[in-house]
C-alpha positions as CSV (number, residue, x, y, z in Angstrom):
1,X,0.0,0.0,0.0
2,X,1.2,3.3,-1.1
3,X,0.9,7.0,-0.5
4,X,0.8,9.3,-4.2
5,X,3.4,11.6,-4.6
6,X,3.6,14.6,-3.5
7,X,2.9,16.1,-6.6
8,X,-0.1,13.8,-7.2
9,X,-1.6,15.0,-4.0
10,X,-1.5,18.4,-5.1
11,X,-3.2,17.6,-8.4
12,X,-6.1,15.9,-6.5
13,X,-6.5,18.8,-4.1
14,X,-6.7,21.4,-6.8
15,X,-9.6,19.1,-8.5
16,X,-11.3,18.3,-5.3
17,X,-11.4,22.4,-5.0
18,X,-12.8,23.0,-8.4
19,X,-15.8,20.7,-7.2
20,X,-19.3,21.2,-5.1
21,X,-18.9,21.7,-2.1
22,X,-19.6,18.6,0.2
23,X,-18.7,16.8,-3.2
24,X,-16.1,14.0,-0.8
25,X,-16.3,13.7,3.0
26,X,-13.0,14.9,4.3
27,X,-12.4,15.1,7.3
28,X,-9.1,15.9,9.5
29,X,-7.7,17.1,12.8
30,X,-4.2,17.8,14.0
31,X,-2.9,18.2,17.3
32,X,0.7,19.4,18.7
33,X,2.2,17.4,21.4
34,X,5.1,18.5,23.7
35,X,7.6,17.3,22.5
36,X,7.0,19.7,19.3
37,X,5.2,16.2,17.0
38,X,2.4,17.2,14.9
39,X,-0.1,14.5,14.1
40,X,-2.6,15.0,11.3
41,X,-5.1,11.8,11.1
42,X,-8.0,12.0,8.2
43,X,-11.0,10.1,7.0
44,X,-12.0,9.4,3.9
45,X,-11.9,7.4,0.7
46,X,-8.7,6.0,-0.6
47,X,-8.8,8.7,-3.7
48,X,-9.6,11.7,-1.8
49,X,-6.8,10.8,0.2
50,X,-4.2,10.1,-2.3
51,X,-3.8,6.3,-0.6
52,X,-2.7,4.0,-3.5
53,X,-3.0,-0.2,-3.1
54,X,-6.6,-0.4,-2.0
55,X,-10.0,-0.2,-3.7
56,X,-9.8,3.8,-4.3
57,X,-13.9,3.9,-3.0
58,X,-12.8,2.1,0.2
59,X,-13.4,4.8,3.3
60,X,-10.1,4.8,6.0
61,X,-8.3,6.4,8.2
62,X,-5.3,7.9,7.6
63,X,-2.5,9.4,10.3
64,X,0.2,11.7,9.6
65,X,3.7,12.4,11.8
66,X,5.4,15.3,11.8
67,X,8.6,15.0,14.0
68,X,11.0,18.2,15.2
69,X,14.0,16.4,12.6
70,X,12.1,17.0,9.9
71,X,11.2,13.3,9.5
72,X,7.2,12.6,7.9
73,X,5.4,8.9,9.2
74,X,2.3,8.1,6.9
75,X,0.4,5.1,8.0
76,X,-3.2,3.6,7.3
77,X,-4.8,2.7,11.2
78,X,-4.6,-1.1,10.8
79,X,-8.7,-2.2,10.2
80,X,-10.1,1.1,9.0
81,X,-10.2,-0.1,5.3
82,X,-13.7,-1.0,4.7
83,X,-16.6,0.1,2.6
84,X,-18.4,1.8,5.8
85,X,-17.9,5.7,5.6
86,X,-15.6,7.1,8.6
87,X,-17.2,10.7,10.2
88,X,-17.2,12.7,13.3
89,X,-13.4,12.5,13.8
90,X,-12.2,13.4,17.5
91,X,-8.4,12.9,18.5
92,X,-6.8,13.5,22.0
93,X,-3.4,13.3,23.5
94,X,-2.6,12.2,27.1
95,X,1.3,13.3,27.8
96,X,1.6,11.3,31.1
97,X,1.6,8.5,28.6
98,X,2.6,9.7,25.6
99,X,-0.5,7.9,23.9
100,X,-3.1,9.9,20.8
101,X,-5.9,8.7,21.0
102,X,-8.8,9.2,18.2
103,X,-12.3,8.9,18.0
104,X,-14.8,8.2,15.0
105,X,-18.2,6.8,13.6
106,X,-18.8,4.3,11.0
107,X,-21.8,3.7,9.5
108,X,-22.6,0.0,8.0
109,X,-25.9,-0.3,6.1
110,X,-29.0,0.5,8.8
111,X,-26.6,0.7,11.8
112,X,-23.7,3.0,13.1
113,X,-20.9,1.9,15.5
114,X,-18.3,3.8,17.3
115,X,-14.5,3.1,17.1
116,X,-11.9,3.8,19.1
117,X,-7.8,4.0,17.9
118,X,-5.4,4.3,20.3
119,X,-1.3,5.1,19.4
120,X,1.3,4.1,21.6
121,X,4.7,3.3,21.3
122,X,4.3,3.7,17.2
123,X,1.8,1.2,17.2
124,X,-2.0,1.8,16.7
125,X,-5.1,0.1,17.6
126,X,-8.5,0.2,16.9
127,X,-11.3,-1.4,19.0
128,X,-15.2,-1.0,18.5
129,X,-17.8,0.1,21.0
130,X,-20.3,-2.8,20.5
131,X,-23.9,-2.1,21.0
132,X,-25.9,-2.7,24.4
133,X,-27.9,-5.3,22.0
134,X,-28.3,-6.6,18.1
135,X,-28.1,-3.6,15.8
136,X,-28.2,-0.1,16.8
137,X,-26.7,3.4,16.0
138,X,-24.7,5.5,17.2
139,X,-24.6,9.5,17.1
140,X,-22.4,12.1,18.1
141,X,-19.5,10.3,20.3
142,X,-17.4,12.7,23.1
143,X,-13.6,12.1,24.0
144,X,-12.0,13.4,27.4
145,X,-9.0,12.5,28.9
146,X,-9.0,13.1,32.6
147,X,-6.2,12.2,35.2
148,X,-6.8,11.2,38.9
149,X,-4.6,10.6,41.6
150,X,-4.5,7.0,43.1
151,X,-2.6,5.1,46.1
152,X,-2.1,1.1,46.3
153,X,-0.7,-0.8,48.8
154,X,2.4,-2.7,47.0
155,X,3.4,-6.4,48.4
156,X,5.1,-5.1,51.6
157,X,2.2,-3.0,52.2
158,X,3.7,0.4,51.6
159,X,1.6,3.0,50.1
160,X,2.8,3.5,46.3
161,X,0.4,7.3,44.7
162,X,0.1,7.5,40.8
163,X,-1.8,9.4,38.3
164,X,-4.6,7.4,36.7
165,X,-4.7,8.4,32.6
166,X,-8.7,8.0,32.1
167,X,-10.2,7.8,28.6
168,X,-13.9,8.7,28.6
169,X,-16.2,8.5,25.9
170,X,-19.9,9.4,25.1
171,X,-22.6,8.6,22.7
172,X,-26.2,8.5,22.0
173,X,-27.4,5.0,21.3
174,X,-30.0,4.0,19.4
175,X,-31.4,-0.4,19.7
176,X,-33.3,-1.7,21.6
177,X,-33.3,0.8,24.3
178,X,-32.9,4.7,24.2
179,X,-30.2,6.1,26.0
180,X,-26.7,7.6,26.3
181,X,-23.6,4.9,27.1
182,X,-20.2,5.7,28.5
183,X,-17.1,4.0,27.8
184,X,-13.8,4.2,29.8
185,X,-10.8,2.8,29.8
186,X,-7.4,3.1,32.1
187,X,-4.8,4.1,30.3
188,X,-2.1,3.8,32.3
189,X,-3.3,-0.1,32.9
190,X,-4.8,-1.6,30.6
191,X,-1.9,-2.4,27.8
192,X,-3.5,0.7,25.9
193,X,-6.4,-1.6,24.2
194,X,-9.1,-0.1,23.2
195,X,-10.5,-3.7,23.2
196,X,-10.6,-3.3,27.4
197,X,-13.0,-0.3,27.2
198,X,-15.2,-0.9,30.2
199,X,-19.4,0.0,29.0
200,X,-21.9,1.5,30.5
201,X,-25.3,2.7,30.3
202,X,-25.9,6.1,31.5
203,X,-29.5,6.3,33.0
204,X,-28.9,3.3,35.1
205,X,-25.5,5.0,36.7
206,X,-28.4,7.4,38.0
207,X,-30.7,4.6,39.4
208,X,-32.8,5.0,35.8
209,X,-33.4,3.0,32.5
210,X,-33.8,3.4,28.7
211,X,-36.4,4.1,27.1
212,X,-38.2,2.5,24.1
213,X,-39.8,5.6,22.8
214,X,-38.8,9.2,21.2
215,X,-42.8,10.4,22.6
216,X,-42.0,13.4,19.8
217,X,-39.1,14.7,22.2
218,X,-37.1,16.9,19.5
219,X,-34.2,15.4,18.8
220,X,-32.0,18.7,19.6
221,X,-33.1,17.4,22.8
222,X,-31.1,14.2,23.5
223,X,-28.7,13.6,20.7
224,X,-25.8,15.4,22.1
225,X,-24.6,14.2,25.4
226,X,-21.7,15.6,26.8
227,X,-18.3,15.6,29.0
228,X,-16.6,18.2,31.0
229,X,-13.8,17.8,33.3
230,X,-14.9,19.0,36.7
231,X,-12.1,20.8,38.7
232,X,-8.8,19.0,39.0
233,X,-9.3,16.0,41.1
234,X,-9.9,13.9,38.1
235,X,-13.6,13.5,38.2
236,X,-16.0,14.5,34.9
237,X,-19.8,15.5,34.0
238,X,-22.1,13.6,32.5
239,X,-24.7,15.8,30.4
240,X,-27.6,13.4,28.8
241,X,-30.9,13.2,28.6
242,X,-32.8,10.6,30.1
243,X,-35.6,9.9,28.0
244,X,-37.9,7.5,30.5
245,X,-37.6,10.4,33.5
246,X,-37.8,12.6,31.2
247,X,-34.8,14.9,32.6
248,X,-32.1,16.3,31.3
249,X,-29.2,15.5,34.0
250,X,-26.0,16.1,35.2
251,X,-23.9,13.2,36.9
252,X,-20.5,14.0,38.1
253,X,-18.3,10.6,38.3
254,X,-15.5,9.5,40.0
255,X,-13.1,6.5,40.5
256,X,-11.9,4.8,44.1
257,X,-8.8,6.6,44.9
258,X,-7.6,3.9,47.0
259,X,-7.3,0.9,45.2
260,X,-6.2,-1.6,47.8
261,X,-3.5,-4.1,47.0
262,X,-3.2,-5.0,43.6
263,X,-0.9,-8.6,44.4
264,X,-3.9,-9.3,47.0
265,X,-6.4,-12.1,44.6
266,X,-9.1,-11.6,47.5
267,X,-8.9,-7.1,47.5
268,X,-12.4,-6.1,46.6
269,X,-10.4,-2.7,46.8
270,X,-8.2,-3.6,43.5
271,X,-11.2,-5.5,41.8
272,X,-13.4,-2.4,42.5
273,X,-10.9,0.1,41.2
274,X,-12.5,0.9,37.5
275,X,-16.0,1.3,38.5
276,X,-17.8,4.5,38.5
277,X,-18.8,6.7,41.6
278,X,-21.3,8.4,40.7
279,X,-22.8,11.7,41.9
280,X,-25.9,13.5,41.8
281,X,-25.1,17.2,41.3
282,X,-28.6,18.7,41.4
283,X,-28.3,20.1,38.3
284,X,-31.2,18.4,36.7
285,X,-34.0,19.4,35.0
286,X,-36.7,19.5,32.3
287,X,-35.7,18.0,28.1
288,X,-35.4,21.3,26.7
289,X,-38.2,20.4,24.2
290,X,-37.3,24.3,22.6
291,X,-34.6,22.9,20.5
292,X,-35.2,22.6,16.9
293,X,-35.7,19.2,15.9
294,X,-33.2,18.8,13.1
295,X,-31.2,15.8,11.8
296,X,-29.2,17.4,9.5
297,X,-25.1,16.1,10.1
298,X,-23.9,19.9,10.2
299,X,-26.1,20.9,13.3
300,X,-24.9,19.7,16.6
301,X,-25.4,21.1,19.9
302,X,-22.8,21.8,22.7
303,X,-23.3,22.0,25.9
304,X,-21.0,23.4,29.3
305,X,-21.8,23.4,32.9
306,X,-21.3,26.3,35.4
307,X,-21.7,27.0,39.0
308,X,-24.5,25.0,40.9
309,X,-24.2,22.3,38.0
310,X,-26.7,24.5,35.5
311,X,-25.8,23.3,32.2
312,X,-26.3,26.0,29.0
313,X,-26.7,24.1,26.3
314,X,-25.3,26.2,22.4
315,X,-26.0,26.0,18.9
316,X,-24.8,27.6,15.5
317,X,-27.9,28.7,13.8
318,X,-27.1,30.6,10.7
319,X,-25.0,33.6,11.3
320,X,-26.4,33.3,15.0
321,X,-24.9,31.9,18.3
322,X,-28.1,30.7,20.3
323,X,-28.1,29.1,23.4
324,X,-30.3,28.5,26.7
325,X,-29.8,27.7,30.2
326,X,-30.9,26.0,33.0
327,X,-32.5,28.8,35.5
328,X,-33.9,27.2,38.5
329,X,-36.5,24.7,37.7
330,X,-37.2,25.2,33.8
331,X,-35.1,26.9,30.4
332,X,-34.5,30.7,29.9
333,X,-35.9,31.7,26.4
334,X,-33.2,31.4,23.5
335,X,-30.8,33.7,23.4
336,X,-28.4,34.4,20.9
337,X,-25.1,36.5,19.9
338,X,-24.8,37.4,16.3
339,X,-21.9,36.4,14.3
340,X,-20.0,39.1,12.2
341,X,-16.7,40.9,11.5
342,X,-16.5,41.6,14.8
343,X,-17.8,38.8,16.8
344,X,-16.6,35.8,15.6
345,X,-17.6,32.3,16.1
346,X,-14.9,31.6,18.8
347,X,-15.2,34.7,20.5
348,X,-19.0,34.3,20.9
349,X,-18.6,30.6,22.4
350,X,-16.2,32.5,24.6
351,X,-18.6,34.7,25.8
352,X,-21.8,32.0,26.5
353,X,-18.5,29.9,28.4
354,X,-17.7,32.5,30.4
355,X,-21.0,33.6,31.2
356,X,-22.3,30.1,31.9
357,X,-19.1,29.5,34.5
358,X,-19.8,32.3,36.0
359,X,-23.3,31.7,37.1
């Protein structure tokens, strides 16, 4: 398998620019590490790609290394040729263990799955999230790496602290039940395999269930769940909406910080160690049933929580920034910033961030 030249690469950009927009579905993300590495992974077909030796309508993944010699690594993530279109890229880099982690979803025929890669050491790989049950889909996954700080007791009983590397990631499910699920996966323990993700179901962290019906809810409503690191012990929030009560909550979740003795068969402590605490911050309240109900790819909703754990939940709308928050029992109207040459995009989400944290 082989990448075009250089010069071929240039080619195919200059026709892919000369055509419709949204004629190919490109997409890519790049991220600098510390060490002064630039990783640039893409999805896509072979041909838009430029990624010779394979069926040239197969859809992969594609990751690019840009190290401080000079030096260029292109590689295909091992598994990610296939006929099933690759979209929603997310990648993420934890420096405690040097590891890039990316996120996508693939659609095959009437269901969706997620997928997880993981880099480490130079070596990548690339693990589904299986569905709860049979076929299902899967929309709009969330990445966040969060670090906690652990103790164990080592085999002469002396207290050993680390930093726990924790991989969290989100989605809205679609099956047999209704729901957002929550994958997460120790870094620092697990041998990096994405195959050792540890699944759960969201509502029944909270003491809830699934549900088997949309009852009209707008789907602006509960497709987007969301993370958000929550101060720097480690733990994160949960944003989802839970369809059965239907709520829209906030969790906060946590793992034991003392994780007993890990050379001890019989320490519930050690065998205990990856499952979630989870917390009930109050924060809950109605679906916001205001949301428009659209499907279309290109909308998404974003959501961040502030004091008292009142999330304000944002969307682009045109050349508008609108948004809503949780005040006291039910939504505030919509509200929105206009974009223009002077308020762009990023400044506006700046502004509903920092007025959401402060309130």
């Amino acid at each position: 398998m082989k990448r075009g030249s250089l010069l071929q690469r240039w080619v195919l950009a200059a026709a892919i620019a000369a055509l419709p927009a949204l004629a190919f579905a490109l997409e890519e993300q790049s991220l600098l590490t510390p060490d002064g590495t630039v990783h640039i992974v893409r999805t896509g077909s072979a041909v838009d790609l430029g990624v010779a030796g394979v069926d040239p309508n197969d859809f992969l993944i594609e990751s690019t290394t840009l190290f401080q010699d000079g030096t260029v690594s292109d590689e295909v993530i091992p598994n990610s040729i296939s006929s099933q279109e690759k979209h929603g890229l997310q990648i993420g880099y934890d420096d405690q263990t040097s590891t890039l982690l990316a996120v996508w979803t693939e659609d095959v025929s009437a269901f969706s799955h997620i997928r997880v890669g993981v880099l480490h050491n130079g070596t990548w790989t690339n693990s589904p999230l299986l569905p709860k049950q049979g076929i299902a889909k899967a929309y709009n996954p969330q990445m966040r790496i969060t670090h906690q700080q652990v103790t164990y007791l080592d085999q002469n009983d002396h207290p050993i602290t680390k930093t726990s590397s924790i991989l969290s990631v989100i989605w809205w499910e679609e099956g047999q039940g209704l729901q957002a699920r929550l994958a997460t996966l120790f870094l620092d323990e697990t041998g990096f395999d994405p195959g050792n993700l540890s699944i759960f179901d969201v509502p029944a962290l909270a003491g809830g269930q699934a549900a088997t019906a949309y009852n009209d809810v707008p789907s602006g409503a509960y497709l987007f769940p969301a993370l958000q690191q929550d101060g720097l012990d480690g733990a994160f929030l949960v944003t989802f909406a839970d369809l059965h009560a239907d709520l829209e909550r906030v969790l906060r979740i946590s793992f034991p910080d003392d994780q007993g003795k890990p050379s001890d068969p019989n320490s519930s402590k050690w065998k205990r160690r990856h499952i979630p605490i989870v917390g009930l911050t109050g924060g809950d309240g109605p679906l916001p049933r205001m949301i428009p109900g659209w499907k279309d790819k290109d909308f998404s909703i974003g959501t961040t929580v502030g004091a008292g754990y009142r999330p304000t939940l944002y969307w682009l709308d045109g050349s508008n920034l609108r948004y809503v928050r949780l005040e006291g029992t039910d939504w505030s109207p919509i509200r929105s910033i206009t974009i223009d040459d002077t308020t762009t995009y990023d400044k506006a989400l700046s502004l509903v961030s920092g007025m959401a944290g402060r309130n």
